[in-house]
N, C-alpha and C positions, 0 to 999 in steps of 0.2 A: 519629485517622486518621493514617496513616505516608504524607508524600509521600518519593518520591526525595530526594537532599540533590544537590547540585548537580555534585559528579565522578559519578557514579551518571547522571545526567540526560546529561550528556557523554557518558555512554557508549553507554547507548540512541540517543542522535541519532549519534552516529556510525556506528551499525549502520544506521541506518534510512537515513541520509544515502548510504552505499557502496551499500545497497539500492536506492533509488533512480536512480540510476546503471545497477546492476543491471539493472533495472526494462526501464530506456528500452533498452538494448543489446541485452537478451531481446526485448522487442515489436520491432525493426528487424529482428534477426535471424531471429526465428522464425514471428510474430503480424501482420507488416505483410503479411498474403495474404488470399486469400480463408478464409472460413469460415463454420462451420456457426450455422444461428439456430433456435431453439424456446423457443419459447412456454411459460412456465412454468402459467401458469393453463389453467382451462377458461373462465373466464368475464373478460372481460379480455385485456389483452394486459401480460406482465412479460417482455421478451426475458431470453435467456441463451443466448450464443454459449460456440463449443469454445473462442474465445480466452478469455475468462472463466475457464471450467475453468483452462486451463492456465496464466494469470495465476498461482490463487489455488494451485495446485499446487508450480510455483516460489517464492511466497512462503513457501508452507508449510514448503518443504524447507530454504529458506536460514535460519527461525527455528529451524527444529526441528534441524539442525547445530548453531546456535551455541547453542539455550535448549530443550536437550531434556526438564528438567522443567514447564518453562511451556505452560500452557492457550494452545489455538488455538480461536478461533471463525472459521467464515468464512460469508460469505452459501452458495456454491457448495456446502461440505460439512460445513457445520454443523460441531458440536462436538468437540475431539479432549480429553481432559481427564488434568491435568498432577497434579503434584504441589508445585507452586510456588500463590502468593499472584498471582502475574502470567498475565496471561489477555492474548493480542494478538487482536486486531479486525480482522478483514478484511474490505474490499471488493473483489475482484481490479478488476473495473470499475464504477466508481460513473458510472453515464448511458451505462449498455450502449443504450440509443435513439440516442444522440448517435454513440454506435461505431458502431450498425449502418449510418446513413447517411453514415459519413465526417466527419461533426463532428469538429475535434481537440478539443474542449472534453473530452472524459472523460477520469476521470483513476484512479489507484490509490491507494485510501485506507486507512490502517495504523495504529491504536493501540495502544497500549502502555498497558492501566492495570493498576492494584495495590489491590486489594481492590475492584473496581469503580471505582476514579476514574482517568478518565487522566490520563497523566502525560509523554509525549512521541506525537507522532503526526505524518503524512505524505501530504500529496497530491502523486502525483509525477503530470507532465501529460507523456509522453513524444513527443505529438506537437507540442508548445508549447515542447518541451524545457528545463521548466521544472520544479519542485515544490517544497513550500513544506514547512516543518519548523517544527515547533513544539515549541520545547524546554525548556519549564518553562509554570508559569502566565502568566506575563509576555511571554515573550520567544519568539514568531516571526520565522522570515527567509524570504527567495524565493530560491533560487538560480535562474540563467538563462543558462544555455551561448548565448553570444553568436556566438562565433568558435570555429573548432575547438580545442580544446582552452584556451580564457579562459573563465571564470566570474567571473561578476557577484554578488556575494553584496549582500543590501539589508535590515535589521534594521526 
C-alpha cells in the first residue's frame, strides 16, 4: 500500500488549507442567507439545502482546476471519475440539521485518499471560524482565526 511521503502530504494540506479559508469567505459571501430545504427521503427526514448544492459545487471546481484527473465523490452529486489513483471525499455540509436551525456546529468535510486510504483531510467549521487539518497519519492541527487577520495554529 503507497501512502503519500511527506512533501506530497504538504502539498495536499496546503490545498486544503487555502480551501478552507476559501470555504468560510464563500459561505459569508454567498450562503450566510436564507435558503432552500428538501427532504431527501420519502420515509424519514435526511435535509439537503441549495447551500449544500452549492457548498459541494465550489469544492468541486477548486479541486477539479487544480487535480483535473482525480476522482470526486460528493454526498450532493455522487461520482465524477478520474483517471488518477486519488479519489476526494465530499461532504459540502456534514450536520445540514444543525445548518438548518442556525447551529454553527456544521462543518465542511474533505478527504484526500489514494487507493481508498485517506491520506490528508479537513473540517473546515466557517461559522466557528475555525477547521482542523489532518495531515499525515500522525499529525493533526486546529487552526482558529482569533482576531482579524491572527491565526492560532495548535498541533
Amino acid at each position: 500500500m503507497r501512502i503519500l511521503n511527506k512533501k506530497e502530504l504538504r502539498y495536499y494540506a496546503n490545498f486544503l488549507d487555502k480551501l478552507a479559508k476559501d470555504l468560510t469567505k464563500f459561505y459569508y459571501l454567498k450562503l450566510n442567507k436564507s435558503f432552500k430545504v428538501v427532504n431527501k427521503f420519502k420515509n424519514g427526514y435526511d435535509p439537503v439545502t441549495s447551500a449544500d448544492k452549492s457548498f459541494e459545487k465550489f469544492i468541486r471546481n477548486r479541486i477539479a482546476k487544480k487535480f483535473p484527473d482525480h476522482n470526486l465523490v460528493g454526498e450532493e452529486f455522487g461520482l465524477k471519475k478520474g483517471k488518477s489513483e486519488f479519489t476526494w471525499v465530499i461532504d459540502p455540509i456534514d450536520g445540514t440539521r444543525s445548518f438548518v436551525i442556525g447551529n454553527p456546529t456544521w462543518s465542511n468535510l474533505i478527504s484526500l485518499n489514494l487507493n481508498g486510504v485517506p491520506q490528508v483531510g479537513l473540517a473546515n467549521f466557517p461559522r466557528l471560524n475555525k477547521y482542523y487539518l489532518n495531515t499525515s497519519f500522525t499529525d493533526a492541527y486546529v487552526v482558529e482565526k482569533r482576531k482579524k487577520n491572527k491565526l492560532l495554529v495548535n498541533k
